[in-house]
N, C-alpha and C positions, 0 to 999 in steps of 0.2 A: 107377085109372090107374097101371101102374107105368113103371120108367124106359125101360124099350124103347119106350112112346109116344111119348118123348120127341126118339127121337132120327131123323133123317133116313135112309129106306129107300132101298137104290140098288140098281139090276140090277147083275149081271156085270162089266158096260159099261157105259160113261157118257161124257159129254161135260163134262170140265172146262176152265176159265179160270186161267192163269199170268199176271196182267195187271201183274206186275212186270216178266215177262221180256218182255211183247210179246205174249204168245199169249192173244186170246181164246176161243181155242177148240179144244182137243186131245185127241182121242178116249183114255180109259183104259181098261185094264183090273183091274177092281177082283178085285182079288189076295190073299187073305187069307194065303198062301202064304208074300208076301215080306215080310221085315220091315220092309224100307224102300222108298219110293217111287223108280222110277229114271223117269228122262227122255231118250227119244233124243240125244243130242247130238256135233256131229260138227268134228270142227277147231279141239280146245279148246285154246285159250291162256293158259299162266301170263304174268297182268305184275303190276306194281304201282302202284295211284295212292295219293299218298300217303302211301307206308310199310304200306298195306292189299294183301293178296295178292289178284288179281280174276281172273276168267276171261272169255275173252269164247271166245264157243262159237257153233254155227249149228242150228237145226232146223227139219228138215222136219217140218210138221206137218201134213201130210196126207198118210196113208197111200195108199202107191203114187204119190206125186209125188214124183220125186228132182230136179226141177227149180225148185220153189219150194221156198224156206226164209227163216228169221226168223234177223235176228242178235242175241243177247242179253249180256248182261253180267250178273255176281253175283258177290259178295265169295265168297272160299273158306273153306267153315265148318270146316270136316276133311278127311281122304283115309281111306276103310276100304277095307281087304278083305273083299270082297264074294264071297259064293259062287250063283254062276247057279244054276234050276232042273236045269241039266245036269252041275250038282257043278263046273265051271269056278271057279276064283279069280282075281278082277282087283281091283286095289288102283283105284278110283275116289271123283273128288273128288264132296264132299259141300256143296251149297249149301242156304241156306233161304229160301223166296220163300212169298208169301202163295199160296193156292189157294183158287179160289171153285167151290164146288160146290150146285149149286140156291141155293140163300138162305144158303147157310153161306161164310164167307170165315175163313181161319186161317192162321196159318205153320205151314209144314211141310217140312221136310228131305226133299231130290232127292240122289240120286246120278247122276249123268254115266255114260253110257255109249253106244257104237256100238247102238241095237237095230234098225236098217236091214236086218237080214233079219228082223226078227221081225214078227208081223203088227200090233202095236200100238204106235204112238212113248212112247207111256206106262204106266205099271204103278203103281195106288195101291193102294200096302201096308198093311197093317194099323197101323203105327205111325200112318199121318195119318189112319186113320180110328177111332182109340183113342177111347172114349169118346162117339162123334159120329153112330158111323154102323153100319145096321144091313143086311147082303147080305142080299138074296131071289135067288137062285144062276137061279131059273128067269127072272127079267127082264132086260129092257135097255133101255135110256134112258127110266128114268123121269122124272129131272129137267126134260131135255130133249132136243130134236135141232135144233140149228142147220143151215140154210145154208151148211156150209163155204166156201164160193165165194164166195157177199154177205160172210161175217163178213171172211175175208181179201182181199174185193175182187179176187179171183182169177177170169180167165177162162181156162177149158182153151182149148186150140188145135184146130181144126176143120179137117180135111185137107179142101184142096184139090182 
């Protein structure tokens, strides 16, 4: 047995748990690409409780709903300059909140940004997955698939 036995296989795509921020359940895209994990997040707020810098931010977590959203709150770990897959630079803050992925739960550093046109609210980069985790490029949701609807107790609207 060597160590890539050891370590947990994920498609493409996945469905993770942010259950510090609120979110049981938010579809990624597993990224080898970026170095660090970003997270949709939209209407972010510098305050301070404290003496502590914290943000309280909002996200939609489920793709193609711009009407449901989750309000969170995280202390501010850092701000980097960040370079998008389309060479774009934007200076975004950097939080670290536990993520549970199948049977594995860890901290792992999020960067904040708008990804509301993109097709995924979330991108797990190769940093949270250092050491832990092993892509199969041809699957997706091995872990699991939630109920998005039961997990957030969300009912779509049914036209009249």
């Amino acid at each position: 047995m060597n160590e890539k036995d050891h370590k947990l296989i994920l498609g493409w795509r996945e469905w993770v748990a942010l259950p510090d921020l609120g979110l049981p359940a938010i579809k990624a895209k597993v990224d080898t690409g970026a170095r660090t994990s970003a997270l949709h997040a939209f209407n972010i707020q510098l305050y301070k409780d404290n003496g502590i810098e914290m943000l309280r931010f909002f996200v939609h977590p489920i793709q193609k709903n711009h009407d449901f959203y989750i309000e969170c709150t995280a202390p501010v770990k850092d701000r980097r300059l960040v370079t998008d897959s389309g060479g774009h630079r934007e200076l975004r803050y950097v939080i670290e909140t536990d993520i549970v992925v199948a049977n594995l739960s860890y901290p792992t550093e999020l960067t904040l940004t708008d990804r509301d046109t993109m097709r995924f609210r979330m991108l797990l980069g190769r940093s949270a997955m250092k050491n832990l985790i092993v892509v199969d490029p041809g699957t997706s949701f091995i872990c699991s698939k939630p109920d998005i609807n039961t997990v957030y107790n969300f009912k779509p609207e049914v036209d009249k």
